[in-house]
C-alpha positions as CSV (number, residue, x, y, z in Angstrom):
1,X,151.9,149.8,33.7
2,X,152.6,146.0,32.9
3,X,151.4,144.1,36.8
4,X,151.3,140.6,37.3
5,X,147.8,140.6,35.9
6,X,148.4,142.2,33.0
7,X,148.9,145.4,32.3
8,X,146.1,147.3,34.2
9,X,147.7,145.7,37.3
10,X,145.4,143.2,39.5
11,X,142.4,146.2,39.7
12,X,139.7,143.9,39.0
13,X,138.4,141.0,40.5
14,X,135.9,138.4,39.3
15,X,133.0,137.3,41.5
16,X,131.3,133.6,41.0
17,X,128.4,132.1,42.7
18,X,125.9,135.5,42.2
19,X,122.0,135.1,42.7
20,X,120.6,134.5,38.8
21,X,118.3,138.2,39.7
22,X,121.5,139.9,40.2
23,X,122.3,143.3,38.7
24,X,125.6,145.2,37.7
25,X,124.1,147.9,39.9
26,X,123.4,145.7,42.9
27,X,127.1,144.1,42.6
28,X,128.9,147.5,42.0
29,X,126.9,148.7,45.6
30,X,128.1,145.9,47.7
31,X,131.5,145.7,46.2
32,X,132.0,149.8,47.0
33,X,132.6,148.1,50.6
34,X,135.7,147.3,49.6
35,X,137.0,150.2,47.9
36,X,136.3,152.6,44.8
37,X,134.5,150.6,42.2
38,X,135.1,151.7,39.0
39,X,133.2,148.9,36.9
40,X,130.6,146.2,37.8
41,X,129.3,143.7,35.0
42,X,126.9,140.5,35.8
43,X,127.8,138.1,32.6
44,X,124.5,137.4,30.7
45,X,123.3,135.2,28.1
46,X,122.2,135.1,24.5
47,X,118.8,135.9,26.2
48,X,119.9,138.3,28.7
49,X,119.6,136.2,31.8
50,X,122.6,136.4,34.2
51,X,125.4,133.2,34.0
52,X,126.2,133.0,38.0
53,X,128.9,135.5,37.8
54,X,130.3,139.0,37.2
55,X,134.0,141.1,37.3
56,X,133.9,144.2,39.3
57,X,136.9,146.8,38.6
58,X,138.4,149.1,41.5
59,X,140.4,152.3,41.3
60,X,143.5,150.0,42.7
61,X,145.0,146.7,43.4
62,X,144.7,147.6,47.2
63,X,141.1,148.1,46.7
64,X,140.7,144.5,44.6
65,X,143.0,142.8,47.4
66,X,140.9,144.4,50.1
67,X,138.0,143.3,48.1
68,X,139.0,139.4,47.8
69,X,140.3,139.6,52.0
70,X,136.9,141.2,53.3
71,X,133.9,140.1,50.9
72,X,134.9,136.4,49.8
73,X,132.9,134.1,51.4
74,X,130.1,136.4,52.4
75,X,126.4,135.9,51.7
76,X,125.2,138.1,49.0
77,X,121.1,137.8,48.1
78,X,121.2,134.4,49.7
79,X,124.1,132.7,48.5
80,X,128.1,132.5,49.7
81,X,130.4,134.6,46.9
82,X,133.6,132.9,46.1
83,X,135.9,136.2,44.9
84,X,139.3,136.1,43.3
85,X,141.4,137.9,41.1
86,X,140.6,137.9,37.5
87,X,143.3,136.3,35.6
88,X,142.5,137.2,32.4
89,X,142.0,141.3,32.8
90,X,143.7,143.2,30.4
């Protein structure tokens, strides 16, 4: 199904401003808040060490959209998450 973001639809949102300690397993438990999380991935490194950010995938736009309404601007570990849509899911 071809969506506005591609053709997965708008499923998966991406999640900027995580703490530098943060794992996929971490993210994909707060995110499941929100909805059905069917992917969570903290960006890392040549070395491994985490890059401030990280994509998490739900089961449906609905879940994403309820994701970006209820969890942006929340603390997480410390610091305020900015979340959005990912633009550039496939």
């Amino acid at each position: 199904m071809m969506g506005e973001y591609g053709p997965g639809g708008g499923r998966r949102v991406v999640v900027l401003n995580l703490p530098w300690h943060t794992s996929w397993q971490a993210l994909k438990q707060f995110f499941a808040s929100a909805g059905e999380v069917e992917r969570a991935d903290v960006a890392l490194d040549e070395s491994g060490k985490s890059r401030g950010y990280g994509t998490v995938r739900y089961a449906t736009e609905t879940q994403a959209m309820n994701a970006i309404r209820t969890l942006n601007g929340l603390d997480f570990e410390g610091r305020i998450l900015t979340v959005r849509m990912d633009k550039y899911q496939e």
